[in-house]
C-alpha positions in Angstrom: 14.9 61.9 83.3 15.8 63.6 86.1 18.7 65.1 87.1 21.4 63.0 88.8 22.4 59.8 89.5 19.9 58.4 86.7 20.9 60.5 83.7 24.6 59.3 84.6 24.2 55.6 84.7 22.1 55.8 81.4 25.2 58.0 80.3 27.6 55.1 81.2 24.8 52.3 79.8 25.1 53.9 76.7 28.5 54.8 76.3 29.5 50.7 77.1 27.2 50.1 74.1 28.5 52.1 71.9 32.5 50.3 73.0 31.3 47.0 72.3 29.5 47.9 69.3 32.7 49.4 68.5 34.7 46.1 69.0 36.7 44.7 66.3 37.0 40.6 65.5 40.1 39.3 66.4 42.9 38.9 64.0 42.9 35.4 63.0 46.5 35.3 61.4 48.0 36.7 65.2 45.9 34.4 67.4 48.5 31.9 68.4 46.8 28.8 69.0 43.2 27.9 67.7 39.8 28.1 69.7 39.5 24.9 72.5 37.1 22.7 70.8 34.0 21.8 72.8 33.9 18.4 74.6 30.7 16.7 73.0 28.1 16.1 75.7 27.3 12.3 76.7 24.1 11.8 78.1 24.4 9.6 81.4 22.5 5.9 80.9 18.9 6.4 82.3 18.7 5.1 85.5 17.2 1.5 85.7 13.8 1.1 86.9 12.8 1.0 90.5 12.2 -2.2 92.1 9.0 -3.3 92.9 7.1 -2.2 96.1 7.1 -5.2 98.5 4.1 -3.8 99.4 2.4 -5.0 95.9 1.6 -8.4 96.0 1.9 -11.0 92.9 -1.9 -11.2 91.4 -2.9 -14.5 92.3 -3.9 -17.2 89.6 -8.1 -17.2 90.6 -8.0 -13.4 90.6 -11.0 -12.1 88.7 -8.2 -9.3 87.2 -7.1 -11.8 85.0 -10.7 -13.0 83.4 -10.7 -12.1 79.5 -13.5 -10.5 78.6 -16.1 -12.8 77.0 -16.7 -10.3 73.9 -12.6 -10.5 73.2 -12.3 -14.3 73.4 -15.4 -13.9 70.5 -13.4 -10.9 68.7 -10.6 -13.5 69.0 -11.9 -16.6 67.7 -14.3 -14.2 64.8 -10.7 -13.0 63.7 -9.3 -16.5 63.1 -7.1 -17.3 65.9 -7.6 -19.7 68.5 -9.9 -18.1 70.5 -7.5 -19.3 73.9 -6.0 -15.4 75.3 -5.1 -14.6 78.6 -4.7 -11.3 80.5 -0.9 -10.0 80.4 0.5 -9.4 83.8 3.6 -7.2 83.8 6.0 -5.5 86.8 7.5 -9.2 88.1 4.0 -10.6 88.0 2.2 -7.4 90.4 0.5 -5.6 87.6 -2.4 -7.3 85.6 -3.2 -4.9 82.0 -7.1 -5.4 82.8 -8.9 -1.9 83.6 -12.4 -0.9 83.9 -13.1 2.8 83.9 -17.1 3.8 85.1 -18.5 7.3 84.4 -21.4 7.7 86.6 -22.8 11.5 86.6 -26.4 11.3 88.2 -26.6 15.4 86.9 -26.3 14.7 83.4 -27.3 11.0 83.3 -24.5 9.3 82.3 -23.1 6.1 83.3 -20.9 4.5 81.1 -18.2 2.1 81.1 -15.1 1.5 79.4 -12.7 -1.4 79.7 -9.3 -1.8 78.3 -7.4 -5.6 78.2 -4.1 -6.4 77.0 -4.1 -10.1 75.7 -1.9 -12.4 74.6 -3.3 -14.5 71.9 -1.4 -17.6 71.1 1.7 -15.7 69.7 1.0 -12.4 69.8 -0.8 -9.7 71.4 -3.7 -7.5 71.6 -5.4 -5.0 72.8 -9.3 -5.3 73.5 -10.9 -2.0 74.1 -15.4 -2.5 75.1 -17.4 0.6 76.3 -20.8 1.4 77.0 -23.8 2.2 80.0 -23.9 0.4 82.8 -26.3 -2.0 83.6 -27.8 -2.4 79.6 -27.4 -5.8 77.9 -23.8 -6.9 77.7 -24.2 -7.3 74.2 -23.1 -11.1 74.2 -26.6 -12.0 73.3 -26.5 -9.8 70.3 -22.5 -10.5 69.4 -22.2 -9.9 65.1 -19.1 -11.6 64.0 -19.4 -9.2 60.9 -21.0 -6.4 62.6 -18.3 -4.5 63.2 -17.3 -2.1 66.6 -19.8 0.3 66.3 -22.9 -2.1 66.5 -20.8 -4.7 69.0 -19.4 -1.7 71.2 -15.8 -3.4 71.3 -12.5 -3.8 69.2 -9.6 -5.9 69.0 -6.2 -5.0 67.8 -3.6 -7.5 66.7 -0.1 -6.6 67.7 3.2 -8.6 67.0 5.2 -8.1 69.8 4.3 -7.1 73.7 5.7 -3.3 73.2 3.1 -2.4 70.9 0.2 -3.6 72.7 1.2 -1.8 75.5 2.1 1.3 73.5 -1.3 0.9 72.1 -2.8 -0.2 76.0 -0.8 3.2 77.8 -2.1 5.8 75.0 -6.0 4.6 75.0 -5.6 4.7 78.9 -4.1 7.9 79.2 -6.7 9.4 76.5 -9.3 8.4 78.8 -7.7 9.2 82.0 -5.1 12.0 81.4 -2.3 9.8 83.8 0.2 7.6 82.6 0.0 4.2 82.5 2.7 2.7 85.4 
C-alpha cells in the first residue's frame, strides 16, 4: 500500500470491523418493550385480464379455423365416443384452438407439418395433436384404428374438463414454438 490517504481508510475499515465484531447482544431482561412484530405481506389480487382487442373479430361460423381434422373425428369415433367434436373457440369467441405449424428448410430438406386442435367431444375435451411432410398422403387412406400414433402420425387425448386440454394444448404449443400460448 502506499503511503497516505489509502493506508488510513484501510486503517479506519478495519478498526470499524473489529467494533462491530466486538458488539455485544442486547440484554433481553432490560429491553423494555419487545421487538415490533412484522406485518405479514398480502399479495395484491392479480389484475383481471385485459379486454379483448376490438380489433379481433368473432371467428365466423363457415371459417375453415373451426374444421376438425378428419384423422381426430376417426381417433374420436376408434376411441368410443361419438365421433361429433368441434373446434374450442376461447377469448369471447376471437380465438379458435386450431394451429398448424409448417417447417419448410429447402437446405436441409425438410418440410414438415404439425397441427395441434383442442376439441370438445360430447362432454369433455381433447387434444388432437397430427404431424408429418407436407404434401405426402394424408394418411386417411391408410387410417389403423389399432395402429397406434406412430404408424397413423396423430394422437388424441381425453381430458375431463376445458383447463386441462388447454394446459395440455399451451405446453405442446410452446414446446414446439418457444412462445406462450395467448
Amino acid at each position: 500500500l502506499r503511503k497516505g490517504k489509502p493506508r488510513a481508510a484501510l486503517a479506519a475499515l478495519l478498526k470499524d470491523a473489529d467494533a462491530r465484531a466486538n458488539r455485544t447482544a442486547p440484554d433481553p431482561s432490560t429491553a423494555s418493550s419487545p421487538p415490533p412484530k412484522k406485518k405479514a405481506k398480502t399479495s395484491a389480487p392479480p389484475p383481471p385480464p385485459p379486454p379483448p382487442s376490438p380489433k379481433l373479430k368473432t371467428v365466423p361460423p363457415d371459417s375453415r379455423l373451426l374444421r376438425v381434422d378428419e384423422m381426430a373425428l376417426q381417433e374420436a369415433g376408434a376411441n368410443g365416443s361419438s365421433g361429433r367434436a368441434e373446434i374450442v373457440v376461447t377469448h369471447h369467441g376471437r380465438t379458435a384452438m386450431n394451429v398448424q405449424l409448417v417447417l419448410v428448410d429447402a437446405a436441409h430438406e425438410a418440410n414438415k407439418f404439425y397441427r395441434l386442435q383442442c376439441l370438445r367431444v360430447g362432454r369433455s375435451y381433447a387434444v388432437f395433436s397430427r404431424w408429418g411432410r407436407v404434401g405426402e398422403d394424408d394418411g386417411i387412406g391408410h387410417y389403423d384404428a389399432y395402429g397406434g400414433s406412430r404408424m397413423n402420425k396423430c394422437m388424441l387425448h381425453f381430458h375431463g374438463t376445458l383447463a386441462d386440454a388447454t394446459k395440455e394444448f399451451a405446453s405442446v404449443f410452446k414446446r414446439h414454438t418457444l412462445n406462450d400460448w395467448p
